[in-house]
C-alpha positions in Angstrom: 56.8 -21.5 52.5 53.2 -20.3 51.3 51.1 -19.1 54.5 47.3 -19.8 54.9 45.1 -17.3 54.3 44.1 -17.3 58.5 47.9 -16.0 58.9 47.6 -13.4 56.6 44.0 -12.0 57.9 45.6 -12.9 61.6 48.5 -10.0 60.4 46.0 -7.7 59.3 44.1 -7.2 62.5 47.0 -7.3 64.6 48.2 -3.9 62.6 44.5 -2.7 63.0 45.2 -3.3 66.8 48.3 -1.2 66.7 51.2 -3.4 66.3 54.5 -2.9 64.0 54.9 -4.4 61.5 57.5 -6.3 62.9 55.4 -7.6 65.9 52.7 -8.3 63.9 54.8 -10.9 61.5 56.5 -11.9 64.6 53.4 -12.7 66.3 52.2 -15.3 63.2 56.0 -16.7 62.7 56.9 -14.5 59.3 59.1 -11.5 58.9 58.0 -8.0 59.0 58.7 -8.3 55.0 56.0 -10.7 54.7 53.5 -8.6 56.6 54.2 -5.4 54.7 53.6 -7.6 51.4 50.6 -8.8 53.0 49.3 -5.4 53.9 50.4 -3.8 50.5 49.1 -6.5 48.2 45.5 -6.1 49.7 45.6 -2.2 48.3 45.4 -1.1 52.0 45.2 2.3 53.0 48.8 4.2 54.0 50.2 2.6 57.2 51.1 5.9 59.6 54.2 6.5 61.5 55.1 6.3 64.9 58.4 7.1 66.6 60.1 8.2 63.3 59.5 4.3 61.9 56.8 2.9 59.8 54.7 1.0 62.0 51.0 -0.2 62.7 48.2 2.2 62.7 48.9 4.5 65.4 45.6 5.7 67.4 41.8 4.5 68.2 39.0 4.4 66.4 37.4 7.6 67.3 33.6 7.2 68.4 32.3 10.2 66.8 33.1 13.1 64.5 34.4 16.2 66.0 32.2 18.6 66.2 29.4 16.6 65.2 28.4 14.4 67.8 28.2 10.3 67.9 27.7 9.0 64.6 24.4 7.9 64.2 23.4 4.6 62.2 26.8 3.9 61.4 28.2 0.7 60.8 30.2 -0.8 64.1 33.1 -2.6 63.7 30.8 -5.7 64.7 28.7 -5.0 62.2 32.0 -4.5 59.8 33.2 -8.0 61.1 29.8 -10.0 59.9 29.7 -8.6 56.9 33.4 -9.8 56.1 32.7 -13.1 57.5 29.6 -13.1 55.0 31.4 -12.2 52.1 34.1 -14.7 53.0 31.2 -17.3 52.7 29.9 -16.4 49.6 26.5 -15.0 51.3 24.4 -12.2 49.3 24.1 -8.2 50.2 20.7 -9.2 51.6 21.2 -12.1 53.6 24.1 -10.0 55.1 21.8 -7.1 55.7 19.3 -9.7 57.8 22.1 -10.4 59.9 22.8 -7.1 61.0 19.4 -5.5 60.6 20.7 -3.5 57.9 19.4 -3.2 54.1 21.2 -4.6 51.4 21.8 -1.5 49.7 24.3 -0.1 53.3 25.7 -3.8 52.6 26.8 -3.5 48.8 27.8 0.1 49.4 30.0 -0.3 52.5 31.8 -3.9 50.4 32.4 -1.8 47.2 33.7 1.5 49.2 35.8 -0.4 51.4 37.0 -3.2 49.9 40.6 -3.7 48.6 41.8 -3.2 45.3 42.0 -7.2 44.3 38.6 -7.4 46.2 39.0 -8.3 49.5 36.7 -7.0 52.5 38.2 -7.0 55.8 36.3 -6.0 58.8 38.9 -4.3 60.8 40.8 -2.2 58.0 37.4 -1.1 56.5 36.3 0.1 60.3 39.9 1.6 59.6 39.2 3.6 56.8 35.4 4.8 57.4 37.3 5.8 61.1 39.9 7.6 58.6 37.5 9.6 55.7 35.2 10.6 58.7 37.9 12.8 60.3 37.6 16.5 60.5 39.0 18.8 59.6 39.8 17.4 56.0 42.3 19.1 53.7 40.9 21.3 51.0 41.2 19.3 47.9 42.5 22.3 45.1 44.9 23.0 47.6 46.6 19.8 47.3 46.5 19.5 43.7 47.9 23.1 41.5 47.6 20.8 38.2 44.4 20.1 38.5 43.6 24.0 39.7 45.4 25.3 36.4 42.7 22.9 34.1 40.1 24.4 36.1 41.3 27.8 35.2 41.5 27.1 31.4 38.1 26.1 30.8 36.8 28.6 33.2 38.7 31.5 31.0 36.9 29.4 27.9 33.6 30.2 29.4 32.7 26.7 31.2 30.7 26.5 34.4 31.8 24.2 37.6 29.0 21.8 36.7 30.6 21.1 33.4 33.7 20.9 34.5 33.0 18.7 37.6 31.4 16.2 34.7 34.1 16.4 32.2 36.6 15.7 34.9 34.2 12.7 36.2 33.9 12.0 32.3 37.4 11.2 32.0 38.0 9.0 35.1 35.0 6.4 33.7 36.7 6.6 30.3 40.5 5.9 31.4 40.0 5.1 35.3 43.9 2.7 34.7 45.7 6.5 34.7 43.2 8.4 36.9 44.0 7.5 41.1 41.5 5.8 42.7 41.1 8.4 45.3 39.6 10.8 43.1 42.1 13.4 43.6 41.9 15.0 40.2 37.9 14.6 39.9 36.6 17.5 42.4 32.8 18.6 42.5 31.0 21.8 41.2 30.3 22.9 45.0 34.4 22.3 45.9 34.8 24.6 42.7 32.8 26.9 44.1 33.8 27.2 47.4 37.1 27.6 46.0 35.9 30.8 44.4 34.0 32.2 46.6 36.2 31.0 49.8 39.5 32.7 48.9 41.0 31.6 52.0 40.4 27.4 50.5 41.3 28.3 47.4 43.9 27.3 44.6 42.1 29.4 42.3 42.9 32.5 41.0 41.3 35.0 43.2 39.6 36.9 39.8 38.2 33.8 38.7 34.7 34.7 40.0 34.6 37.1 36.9 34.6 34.0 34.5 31.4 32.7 36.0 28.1 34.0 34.0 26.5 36.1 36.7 30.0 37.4 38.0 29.4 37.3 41.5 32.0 37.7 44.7 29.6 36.2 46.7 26.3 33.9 46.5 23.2 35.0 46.6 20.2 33.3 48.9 18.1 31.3 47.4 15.0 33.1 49.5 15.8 36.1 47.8 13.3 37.7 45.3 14.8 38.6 42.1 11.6 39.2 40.3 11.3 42.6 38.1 8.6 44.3 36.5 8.3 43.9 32.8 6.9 46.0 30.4 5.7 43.4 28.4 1.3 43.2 26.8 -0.6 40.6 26.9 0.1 38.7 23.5 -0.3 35.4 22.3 0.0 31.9 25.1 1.9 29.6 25.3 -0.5 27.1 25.4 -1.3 27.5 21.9 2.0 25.7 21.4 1.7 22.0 19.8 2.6 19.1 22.5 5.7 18.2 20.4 7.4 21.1 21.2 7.7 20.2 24.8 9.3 16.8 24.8 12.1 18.0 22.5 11.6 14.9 20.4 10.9 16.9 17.0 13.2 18.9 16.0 12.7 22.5 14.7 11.2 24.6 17.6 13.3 27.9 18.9 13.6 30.0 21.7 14.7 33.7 21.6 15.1 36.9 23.4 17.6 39.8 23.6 20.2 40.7 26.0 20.6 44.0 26.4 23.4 46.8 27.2 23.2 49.3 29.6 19.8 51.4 29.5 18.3 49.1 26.9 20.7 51.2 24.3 22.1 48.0 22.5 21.0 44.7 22.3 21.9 41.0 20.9 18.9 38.3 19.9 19.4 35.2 20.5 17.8 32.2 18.7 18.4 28.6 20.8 17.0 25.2 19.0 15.2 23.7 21.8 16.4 19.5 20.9 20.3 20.4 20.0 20.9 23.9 21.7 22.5 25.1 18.5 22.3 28.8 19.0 22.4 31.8 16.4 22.9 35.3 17.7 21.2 38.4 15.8 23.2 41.0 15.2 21.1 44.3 15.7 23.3 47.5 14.8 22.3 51.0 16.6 18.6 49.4 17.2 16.3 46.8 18.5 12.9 47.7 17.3 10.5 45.4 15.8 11.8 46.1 12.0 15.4 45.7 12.9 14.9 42.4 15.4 12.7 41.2 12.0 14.7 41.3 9.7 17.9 40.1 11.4 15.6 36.8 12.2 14.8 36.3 8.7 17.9 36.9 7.3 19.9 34.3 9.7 17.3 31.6 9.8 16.7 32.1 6.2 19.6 29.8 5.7 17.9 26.9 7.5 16.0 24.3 5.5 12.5 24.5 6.8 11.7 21.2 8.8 14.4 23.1 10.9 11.8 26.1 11.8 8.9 25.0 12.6 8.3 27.5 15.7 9.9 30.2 17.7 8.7 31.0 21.2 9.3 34.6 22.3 9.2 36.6 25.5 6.2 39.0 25.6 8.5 41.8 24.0 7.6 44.9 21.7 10.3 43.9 19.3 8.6 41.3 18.1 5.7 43.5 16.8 6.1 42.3 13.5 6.0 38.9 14.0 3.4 38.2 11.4 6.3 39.5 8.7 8.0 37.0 10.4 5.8 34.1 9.8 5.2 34.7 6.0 9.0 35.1 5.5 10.3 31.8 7.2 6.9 29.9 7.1 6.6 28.9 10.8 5.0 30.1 13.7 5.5 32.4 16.6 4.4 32.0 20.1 4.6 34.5 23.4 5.9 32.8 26.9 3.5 33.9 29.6 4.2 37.1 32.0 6.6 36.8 34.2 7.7 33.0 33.3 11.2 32.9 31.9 11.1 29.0 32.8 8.6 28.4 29.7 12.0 29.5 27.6 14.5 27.9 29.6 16.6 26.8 26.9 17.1 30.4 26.0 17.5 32.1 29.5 20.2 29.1 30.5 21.8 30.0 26.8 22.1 34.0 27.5 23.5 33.3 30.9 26.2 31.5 29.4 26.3 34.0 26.5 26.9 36.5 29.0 30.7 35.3 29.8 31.3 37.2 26.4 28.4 40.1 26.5 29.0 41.0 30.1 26.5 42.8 32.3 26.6 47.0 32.3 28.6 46.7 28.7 28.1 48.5 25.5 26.7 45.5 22.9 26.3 47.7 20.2 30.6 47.3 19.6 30.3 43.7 18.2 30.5 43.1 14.6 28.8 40.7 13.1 31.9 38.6 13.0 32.3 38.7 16.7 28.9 37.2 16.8 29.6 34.5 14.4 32.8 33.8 16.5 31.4 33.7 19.6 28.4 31.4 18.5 31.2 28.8 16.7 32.3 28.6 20.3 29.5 28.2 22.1 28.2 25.3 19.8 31.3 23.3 20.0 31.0 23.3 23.8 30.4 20.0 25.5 26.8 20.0 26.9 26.1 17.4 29.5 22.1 17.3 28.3 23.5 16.0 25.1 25.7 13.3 26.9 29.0 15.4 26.4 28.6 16.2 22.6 28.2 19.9 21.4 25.0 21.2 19.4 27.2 21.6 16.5 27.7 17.5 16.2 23.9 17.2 16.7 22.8 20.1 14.3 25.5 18.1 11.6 23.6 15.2 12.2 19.9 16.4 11.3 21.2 18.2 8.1 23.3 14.9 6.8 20.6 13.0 7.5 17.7 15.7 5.8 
């Protein structure tokens, strides 16, 4: 015989209450069966054991984090309780939010976080579960989950940061979310990537991971620290002499480019970044960097590109540009100089060489590359995902502006 759906809401808070299963079912006139059906077909959250037996959920509701202090502005399980018996009558997230002084936004987040997998809010089992994600402490994801810490470690050894990672990973639970668990437990953030790194003792991770990361740090660095360092740079051309195009990325054409440089300035790498599809060339600059090598490395690599696809290069303030008017006849663009001191007005390029530098590592000799290292390392590099491009790699966007030239 079908039960009404009072019975089946009167089982649920009786477990929220405490009781077994069995003394819940009993308590309605249906079988402890029936109640653990009831329970399961909702999508509720694990039932916990007591005495060695699955029963009810064993424990209160605590009335405050530990270690934290009451929880402030949280939802009560009154408040939980009107907003089921809102839902149950069809109301809206804002006429629900009225009733409880609340705003509609605390009402459609706490109904989508906490409601069962075929839909269903229940006051008492969502007080349940907020009760349940608020304890502390919480188990260190990557510890939990060594299949999901060995993909992290590939694409780390490939040269991918935690923010990438943390997006691909999000990336594919949107794409197929039917084989990815609704917990989230193989979708971790950046930060828990981090930690894991630099927090042996939460870890997962290998402990030489750190070494993959661009900057190669044990340890982070405070933001209040000042990094800044003189630079030999003169005063050359602005910035501002740019044309407004070049900003919004819209057009494009317009590089960025630097070196990076080995240990005393001995050996060096430029590095040419395309400011709309981040397709990046490197310049291969045997046994010197001065202004004739760094020229005609430049024109001999961007040579090859048809010219509505270099229309400008900026440039730090650097004497091995010197000859940047050779420069300008040869490729027929133009050549601009960032500011003193303001690598941000080349961002494109100083985000590129800190990625470059998973390859080129600080306090190394860069004069050992061949060319065909470079050429290597750049195919890579392009075909990496780049979340500013929605997950496509500058080599798909570069393909498109030459198939459609």
């Amino acid at each position: 015989m079908a039960h009404p759906v009072r019975t089946r809401e009167r089982v649920i808070d009786l477990l929220c209450a405490g009781l077994s299963l069995r003394d819940a079912g009993l308590a309605v006139g249906a079988s402890r069966q029936a109640a653990w059906r009831w329970w399961a077909q909702g999508g509720r959250m694990e039932l916990e054991f007591a005495h060695g037996r699955r029963g009810g959920l064993v424990g209160p509701v605590p009335a405050e984090v530990p270690g934290r202090g009451p929880v402030r502005r949280a939802l009560s399980s009154e408040d939980r309780a009107v907003i089921a018996a809102g839902v149950r009558h069809g109301l809206s997230c804002a006429e629900i939010g009225v009733a409880i002084g609340r705003d509609k936004s605390v009402v459609s987040r706490e109904v989508r976080r906490n409601a069962s997998t075929n839909g269903e809010y229940h006051g008492a089992v969502a007080h349940r579960a907020a009760a349940h994600r608020r304890r502390r402490p919480k188990s260190f994801k990557l510890l939990e989950n060594p299949g999901l810490c060995r993909r992290i470690e590939t694409w780390m050894d490939q040269g991918w940061s935690p923010r990438l990672i943390a997006q691909m990973l999000a990336a594919e639970h949107r794409a197929d979310p039917a084989n990815h668990p609704a917990d989230h437990t193989g979708w971790v953030s950046h930060e828990t990537i981090y930690q894991a790194l630099y927090v042996q003792t939460r870890g997962g991770l290998r402990a030489d991971l750190h070494r993959q990361l661009s900057l190669k740090r044990r340890q982070r660095v405070p933001r209040a620290r000042d990094r800044r360092a003189s630079s030999p740079y003169q005063e050359a051309f602005t910035i501002s002499q740019r044309p407004p195009e070049v900003a919004d990325r819209a057009v494009p054409g317009h590089w960025e480019g630097d070196l990076i440089v080995g240990p005393e300035s001995k050996s060096a790498i430029g590095t040419l970044v395309e400011r709309s599809t981040r397709f990046t060339i490197l310049l291969h600059l045997p046994g010197s960097h001065d202004a004739n090598t760094v020229a005609e490395a430049m024109i001999a690599e961007m040579g090859h590109l048809p010219e509505h696809l270099r229309r400008s290069i900026t440039w730090d303030r650097g004497t091995e540009l010197a000859d940047y008017a050779r420069i300008q006849v040869a490729l027929n663009t133009k050549l601009f100089f960032a500011d003193p001191h303001s690598p941000w007005q080349r961002g494109t390029n100083e985000n590129t060489n800190r990625l470059l530098r998973h390859w080129f590592a600080k306090g190394t000799d860069l004069s050992v590359h061949t060319p065909e290292d470079l050429r290597r390392v750049a195919a890579t590099l392009n075909a990496r995902p780049r979340p500013t491009l929605d997950l496509q790699t500058p080599a798909m966007r570069l393909n498109t502006l030459l198939t459609a030239a």
